[in-house]
C-alpha positions as a Markdown table, in Angstrom:
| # | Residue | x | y | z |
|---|---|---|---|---|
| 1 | Unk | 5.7 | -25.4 | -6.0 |
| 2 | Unk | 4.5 | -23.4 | -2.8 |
| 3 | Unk | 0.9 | -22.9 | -2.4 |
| 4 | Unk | 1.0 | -19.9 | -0.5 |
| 5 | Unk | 3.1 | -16.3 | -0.9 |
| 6 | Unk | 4.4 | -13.7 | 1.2 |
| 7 | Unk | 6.3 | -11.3 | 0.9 |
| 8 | Unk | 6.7 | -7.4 | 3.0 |
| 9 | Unk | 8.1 | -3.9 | 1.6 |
| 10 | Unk | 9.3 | -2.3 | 4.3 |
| 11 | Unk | 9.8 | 2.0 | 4.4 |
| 12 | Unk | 9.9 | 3.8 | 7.5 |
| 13 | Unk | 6.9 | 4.5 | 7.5 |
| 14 | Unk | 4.8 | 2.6 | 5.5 |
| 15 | Unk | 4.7 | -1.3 | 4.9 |
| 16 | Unk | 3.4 | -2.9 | 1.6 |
| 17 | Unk | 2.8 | -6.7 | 2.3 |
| 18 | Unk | 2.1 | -8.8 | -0.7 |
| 19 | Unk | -0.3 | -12.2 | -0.1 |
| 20 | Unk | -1.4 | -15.0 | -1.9 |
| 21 | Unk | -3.3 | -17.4 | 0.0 |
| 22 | Unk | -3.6 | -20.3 | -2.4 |
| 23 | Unk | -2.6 | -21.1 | -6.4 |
| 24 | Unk | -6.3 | -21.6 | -7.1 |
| 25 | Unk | -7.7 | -18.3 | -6.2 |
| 26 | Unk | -7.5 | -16.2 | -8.7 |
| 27 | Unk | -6.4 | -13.1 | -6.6 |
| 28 | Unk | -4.0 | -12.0 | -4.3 |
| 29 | Unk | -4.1 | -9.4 | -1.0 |
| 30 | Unk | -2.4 | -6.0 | -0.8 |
| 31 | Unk | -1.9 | -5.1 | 2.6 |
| 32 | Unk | -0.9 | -2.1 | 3.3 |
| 33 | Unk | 0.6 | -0.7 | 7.4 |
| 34 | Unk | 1.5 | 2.2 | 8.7 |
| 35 | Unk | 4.3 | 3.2 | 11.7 |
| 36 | Unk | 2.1 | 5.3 | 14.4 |
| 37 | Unk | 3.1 | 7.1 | 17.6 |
| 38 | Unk | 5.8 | 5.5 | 19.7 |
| 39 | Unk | 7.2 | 3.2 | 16.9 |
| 40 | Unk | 5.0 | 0.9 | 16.9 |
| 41 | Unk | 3.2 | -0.4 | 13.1 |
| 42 | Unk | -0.2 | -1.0 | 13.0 |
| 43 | Unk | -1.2 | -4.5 | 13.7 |
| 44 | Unk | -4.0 | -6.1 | 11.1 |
| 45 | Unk | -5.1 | -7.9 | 13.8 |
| 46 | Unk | -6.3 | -5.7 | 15.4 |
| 47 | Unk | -7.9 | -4.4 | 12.2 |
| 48 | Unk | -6.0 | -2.2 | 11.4 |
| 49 | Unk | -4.1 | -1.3 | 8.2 |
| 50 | Unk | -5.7 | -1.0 | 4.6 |
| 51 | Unk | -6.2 | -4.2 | 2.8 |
| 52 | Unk | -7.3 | -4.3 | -0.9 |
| 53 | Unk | -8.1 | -7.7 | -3.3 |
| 54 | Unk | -6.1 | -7.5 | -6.6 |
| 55 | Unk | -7.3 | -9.4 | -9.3 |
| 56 | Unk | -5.0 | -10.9 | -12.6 |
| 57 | Unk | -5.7 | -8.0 | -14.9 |
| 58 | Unk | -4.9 | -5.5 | -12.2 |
| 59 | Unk | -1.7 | -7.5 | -11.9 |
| 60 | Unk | -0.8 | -7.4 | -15.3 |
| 61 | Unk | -1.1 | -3.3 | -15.4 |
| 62 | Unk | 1.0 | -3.5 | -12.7 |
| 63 | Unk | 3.7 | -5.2 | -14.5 |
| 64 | Unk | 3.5 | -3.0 | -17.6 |
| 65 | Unk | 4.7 | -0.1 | -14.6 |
| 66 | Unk | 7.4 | -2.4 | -13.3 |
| 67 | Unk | 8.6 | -3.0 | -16.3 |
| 68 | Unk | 8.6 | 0.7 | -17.6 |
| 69 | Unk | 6.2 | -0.2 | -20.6 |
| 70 | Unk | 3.9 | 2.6 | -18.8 |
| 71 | Unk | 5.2 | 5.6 | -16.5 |
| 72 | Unk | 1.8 | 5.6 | -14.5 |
| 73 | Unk | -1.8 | 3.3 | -14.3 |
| 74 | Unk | -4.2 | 3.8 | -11.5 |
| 75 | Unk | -7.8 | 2.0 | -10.7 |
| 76 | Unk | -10.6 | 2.3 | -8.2 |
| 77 | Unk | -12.2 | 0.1 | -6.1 |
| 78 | Unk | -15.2 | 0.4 | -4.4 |
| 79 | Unk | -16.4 | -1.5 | -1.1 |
| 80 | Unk | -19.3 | -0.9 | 0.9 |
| 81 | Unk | -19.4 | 2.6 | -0.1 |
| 82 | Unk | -15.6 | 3.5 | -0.3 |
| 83 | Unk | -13.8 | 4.0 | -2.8 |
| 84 | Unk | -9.9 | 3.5 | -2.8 |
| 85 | Unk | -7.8 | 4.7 | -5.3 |
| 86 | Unk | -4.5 | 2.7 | -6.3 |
| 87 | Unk | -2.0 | 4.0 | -8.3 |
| 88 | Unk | 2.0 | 3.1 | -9.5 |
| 89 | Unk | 3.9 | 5.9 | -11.1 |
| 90 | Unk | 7.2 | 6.1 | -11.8 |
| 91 | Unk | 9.6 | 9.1 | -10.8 |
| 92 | Unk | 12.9 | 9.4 | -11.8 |
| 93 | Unk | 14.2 | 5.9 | -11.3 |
| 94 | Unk | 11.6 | 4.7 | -8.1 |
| 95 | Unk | 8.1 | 3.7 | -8.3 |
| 96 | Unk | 5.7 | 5.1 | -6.0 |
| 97 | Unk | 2.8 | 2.9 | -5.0 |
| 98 | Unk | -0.5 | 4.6 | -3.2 |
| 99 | Unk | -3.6 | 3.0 | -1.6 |
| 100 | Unk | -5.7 | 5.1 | -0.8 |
| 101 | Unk | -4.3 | 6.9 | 1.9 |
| 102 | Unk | -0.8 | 4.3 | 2.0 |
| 103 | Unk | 2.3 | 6.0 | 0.3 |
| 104 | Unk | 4.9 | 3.3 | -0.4 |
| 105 | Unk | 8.3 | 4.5 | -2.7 |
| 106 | Unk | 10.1 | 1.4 | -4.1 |
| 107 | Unk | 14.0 | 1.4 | -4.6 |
| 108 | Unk | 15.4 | -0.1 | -7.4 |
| 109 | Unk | 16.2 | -3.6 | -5.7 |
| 110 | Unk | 12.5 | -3.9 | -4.6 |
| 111 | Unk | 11.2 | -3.1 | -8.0 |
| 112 | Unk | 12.9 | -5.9 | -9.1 |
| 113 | Unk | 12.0 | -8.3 | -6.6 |
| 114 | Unk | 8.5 | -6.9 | -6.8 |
| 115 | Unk | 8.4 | -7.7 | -10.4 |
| 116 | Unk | 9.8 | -11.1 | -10.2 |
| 117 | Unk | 6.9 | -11.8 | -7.5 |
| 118 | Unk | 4.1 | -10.5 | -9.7 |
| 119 | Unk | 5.4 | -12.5 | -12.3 |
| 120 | Unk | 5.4 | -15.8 | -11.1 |
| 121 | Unk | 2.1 | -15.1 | -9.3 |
| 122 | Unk | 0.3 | -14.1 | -12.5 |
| 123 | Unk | 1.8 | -17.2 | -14.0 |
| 124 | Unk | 1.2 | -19.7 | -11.6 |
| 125 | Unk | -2.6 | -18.4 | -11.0 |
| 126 | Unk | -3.5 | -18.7 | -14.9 |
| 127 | Unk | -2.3 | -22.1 | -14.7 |
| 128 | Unk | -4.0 | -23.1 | -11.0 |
| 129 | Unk | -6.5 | -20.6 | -11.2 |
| 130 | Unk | -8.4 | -21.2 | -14.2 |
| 131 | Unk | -8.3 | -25.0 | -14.1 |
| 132 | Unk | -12.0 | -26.3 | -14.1 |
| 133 | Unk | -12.7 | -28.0 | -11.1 |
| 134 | Unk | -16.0 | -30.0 | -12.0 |
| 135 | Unk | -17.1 | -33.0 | -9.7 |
| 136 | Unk | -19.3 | -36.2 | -11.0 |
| 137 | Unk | -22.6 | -34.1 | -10.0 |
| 138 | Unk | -21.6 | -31.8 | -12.4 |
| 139 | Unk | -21.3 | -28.7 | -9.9 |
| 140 | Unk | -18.1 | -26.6 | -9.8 |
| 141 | Unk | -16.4 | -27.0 | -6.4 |
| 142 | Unk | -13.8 | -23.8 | -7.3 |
| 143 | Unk | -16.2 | -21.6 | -7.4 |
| 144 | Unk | -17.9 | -23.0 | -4.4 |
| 145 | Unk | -14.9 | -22.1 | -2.7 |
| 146 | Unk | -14.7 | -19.0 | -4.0 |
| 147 | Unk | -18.1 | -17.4 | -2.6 |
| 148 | Unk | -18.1 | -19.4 | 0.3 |
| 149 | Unk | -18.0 | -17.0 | 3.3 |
| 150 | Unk | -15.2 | -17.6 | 5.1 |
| 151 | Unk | -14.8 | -16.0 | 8.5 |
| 152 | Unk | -11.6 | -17.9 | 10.4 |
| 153 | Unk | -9.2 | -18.8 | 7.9 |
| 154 | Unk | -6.4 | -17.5 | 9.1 |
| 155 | Unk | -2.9 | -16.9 | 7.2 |
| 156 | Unk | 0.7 | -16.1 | 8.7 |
| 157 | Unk | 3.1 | -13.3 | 8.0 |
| 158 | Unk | 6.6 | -14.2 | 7.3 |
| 159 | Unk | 9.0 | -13.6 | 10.0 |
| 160 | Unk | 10.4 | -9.6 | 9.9 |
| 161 | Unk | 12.3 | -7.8 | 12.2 |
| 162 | Unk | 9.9 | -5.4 | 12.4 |
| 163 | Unk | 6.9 | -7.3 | 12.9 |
| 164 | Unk | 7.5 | -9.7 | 15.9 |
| 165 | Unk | 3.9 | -11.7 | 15.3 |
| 166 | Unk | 2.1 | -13.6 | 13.5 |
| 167 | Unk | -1.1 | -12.0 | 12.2 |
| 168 | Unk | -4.0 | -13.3 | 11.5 |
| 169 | Unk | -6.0 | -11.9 | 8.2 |
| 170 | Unk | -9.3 | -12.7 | 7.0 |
| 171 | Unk | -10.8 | -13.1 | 3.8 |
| 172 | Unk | -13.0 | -10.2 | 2.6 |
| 173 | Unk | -15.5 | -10.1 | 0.4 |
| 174 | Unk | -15.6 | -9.6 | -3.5 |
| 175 | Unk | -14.8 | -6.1 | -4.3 |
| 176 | Unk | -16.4 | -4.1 | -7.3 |
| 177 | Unk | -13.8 | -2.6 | -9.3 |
| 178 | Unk | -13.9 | 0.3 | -11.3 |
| 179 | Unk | -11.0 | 1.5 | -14.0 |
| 180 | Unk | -10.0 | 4.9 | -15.1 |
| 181 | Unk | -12.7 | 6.6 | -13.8 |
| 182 | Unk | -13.6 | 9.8 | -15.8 |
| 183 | Unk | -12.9 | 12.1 | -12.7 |
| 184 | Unk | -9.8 | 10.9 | -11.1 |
| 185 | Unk | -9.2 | 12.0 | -7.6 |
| 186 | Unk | -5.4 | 13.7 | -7.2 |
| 187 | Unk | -3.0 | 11.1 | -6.6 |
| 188 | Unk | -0.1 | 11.6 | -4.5 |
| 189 | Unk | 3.4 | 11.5 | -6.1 |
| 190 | Unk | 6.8 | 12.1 | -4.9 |
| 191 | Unk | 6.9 | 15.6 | -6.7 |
| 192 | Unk | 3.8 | 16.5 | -4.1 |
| 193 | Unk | 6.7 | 16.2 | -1.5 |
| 194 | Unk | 8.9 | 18.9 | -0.4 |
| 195 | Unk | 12.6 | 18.7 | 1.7 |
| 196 | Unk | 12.5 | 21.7 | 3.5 |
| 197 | Unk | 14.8 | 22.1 | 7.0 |
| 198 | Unk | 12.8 | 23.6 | 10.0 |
| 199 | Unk | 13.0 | 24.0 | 13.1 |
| 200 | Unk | 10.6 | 22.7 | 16.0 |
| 201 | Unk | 8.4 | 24.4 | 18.1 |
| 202 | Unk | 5.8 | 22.0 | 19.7 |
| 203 | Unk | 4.3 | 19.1 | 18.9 |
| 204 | Unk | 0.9 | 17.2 | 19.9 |
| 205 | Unk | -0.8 | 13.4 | 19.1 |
| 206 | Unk | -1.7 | 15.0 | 15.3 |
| 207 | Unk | 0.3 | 18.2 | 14.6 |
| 208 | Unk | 3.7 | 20.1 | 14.6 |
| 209 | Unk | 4.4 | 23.5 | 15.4 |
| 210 | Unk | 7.4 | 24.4 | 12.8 |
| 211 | Unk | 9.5 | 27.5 | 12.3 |
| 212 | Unk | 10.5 | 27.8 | 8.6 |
| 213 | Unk | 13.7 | 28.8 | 7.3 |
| 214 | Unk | 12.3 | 32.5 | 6.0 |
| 215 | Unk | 10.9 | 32.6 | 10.0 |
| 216 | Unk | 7.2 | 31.9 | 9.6 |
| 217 | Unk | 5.6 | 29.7 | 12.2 |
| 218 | Unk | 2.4 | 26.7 | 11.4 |
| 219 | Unk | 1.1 | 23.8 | 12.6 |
| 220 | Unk | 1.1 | 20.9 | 10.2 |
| 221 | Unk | -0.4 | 17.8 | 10.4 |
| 222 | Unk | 1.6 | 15.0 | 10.7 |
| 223 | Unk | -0.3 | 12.8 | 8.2 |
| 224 | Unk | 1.6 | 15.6 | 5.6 |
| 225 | Unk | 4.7 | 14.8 | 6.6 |
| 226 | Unk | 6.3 | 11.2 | 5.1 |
| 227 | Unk | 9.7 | 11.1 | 6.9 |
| 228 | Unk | 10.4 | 10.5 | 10.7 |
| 229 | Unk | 11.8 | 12.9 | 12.8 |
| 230 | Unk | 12.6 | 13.7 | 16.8 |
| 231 | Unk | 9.6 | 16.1 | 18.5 |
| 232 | Unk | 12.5 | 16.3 | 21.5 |
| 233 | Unk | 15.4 | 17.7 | 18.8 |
| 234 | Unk | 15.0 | 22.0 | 18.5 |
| 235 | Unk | 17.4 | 22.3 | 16.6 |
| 236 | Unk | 17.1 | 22.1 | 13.0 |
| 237 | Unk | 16.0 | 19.4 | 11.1 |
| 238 | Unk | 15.1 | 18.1 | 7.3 |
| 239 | Unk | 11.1 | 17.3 | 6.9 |
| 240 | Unk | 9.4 | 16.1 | 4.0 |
| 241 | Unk | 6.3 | 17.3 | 4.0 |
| 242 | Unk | 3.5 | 17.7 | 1.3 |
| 243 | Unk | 3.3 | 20.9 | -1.1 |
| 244 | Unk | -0.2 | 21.7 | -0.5 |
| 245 | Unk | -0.2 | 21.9 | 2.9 |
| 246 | Unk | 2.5 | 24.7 | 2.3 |
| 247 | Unk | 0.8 | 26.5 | -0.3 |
| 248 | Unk | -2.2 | 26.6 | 2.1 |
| 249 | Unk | -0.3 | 28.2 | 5.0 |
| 250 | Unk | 1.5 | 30.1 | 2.2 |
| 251 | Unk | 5.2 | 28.6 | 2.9 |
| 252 | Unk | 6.2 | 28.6 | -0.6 |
């Protein structure tokens, strides 16, 4: 048995890396990356990309979602004054996964493989991760470990096509989690997303001028709109962009 996990779920424009760094801790990473301008992902690195610490009883929610025993669970975490909100909800026959602001839509295939993964994690942890670990002085050397700052351990990506390098991630520190909070914050789901066919006007670093199909022009961001498309192409083409930024600019 492996000591060490990893495994990437690649969109187009989001990545969902899953990480577990050792059998005896009894967490794992969520690491989430994003495609920016130019076609080039965000390299954690370089610290960038969102990176969240799941614990076992987050993981187990998680697997009543894979396994369709709940349509939807979300959670909070909070970390030196942020909060990030997680969520999996099913729609239709795909799961869609978001951290904080991280979108990620699983097919069927990866819901599987995601599944199987969680599985043998949650498994393999309860058995390593629980284990007391007590030396002749009578002190716990586990949970030394585990609130030992650690600054430069270092752990390696497997090889993608679509990340040539090897990053190098850092342990973080404890987060304090939260569950179900009594005011939610809206999550983004696939039914917040709308095809629509539009034509090009302009485009800058953040925003797109589009031409809609009953004629209207607006600029919309481009962190609203979750598919990739060609700024140079003024013909037609399909976007999929989120409903309230439509509402707001009253495209509907």
């Amino acid at each position: 048995m492996v000591n060490s996990h990893n495994r990437s779920f690649f969109g187009q424009n989001t990545a969902l890396i899953i990480q577990s760094t050792s059998k005896k801790e009894d967490w794992v990473f969520f690491r989430c990356i994003k495609r920016k301008k130019g076609n080039i992902w965000e390299k954690p690195s370089q610290g960038e990309g969102k990176v969240i610490k799941i614990s076992l009883e987050e993981l187990v929610m998680m697997l009543k979602v894979l396994k369709a025993k709940k349509d939807t669970w979300s959670t909070y975490h909070s970390y030196n004054g942020s909060n990030t909100q997680i969520s999996f909800n099913w729609q239709e026959n795909i799961i869609w996964i978001n951290i904080g602001d991280y979108s990620k839509m699983l097919d069927e295939s990866q819901i599987e493989i995601m599944k199987l993964l969680l599985e043998h994690l949650l498994l393999e942890k309860i058995e390593f991760a629980t284990v007391s670990d007590i030396n002749k002085d009578g002190t716990n050397q586990l949970q030394k470990r585990k609130h030992k700052e650690i600054k430069n351990d270092s752990v390696s990506f497997e090889k993608n096509s679509k990340i040539k390098e090897n990053q190098n991630l850092p342990y973080i520190e404890e987060e304090i989690i939260t569950q179900e909070p009594k005011k939610p914050k809206i999550v983004k789901t696939i039914k917040d997303v709308v095809k629509i066919n539009c034509m090009l006007q302009r485009s800058t670093s953040k925003a797109v001028l589009l031409q809609f199909p009953n004629e209207k022009e607006a600029w919309i961001p481009k962190s609203t709109i979750h598919n990739t498309f060609d700024d140079k192409i003024k013909t037609s083409q399909l976007f999929l962009i989120e409903d309230w930024i439509l509402e707001k600019n009253s495209l509907k």
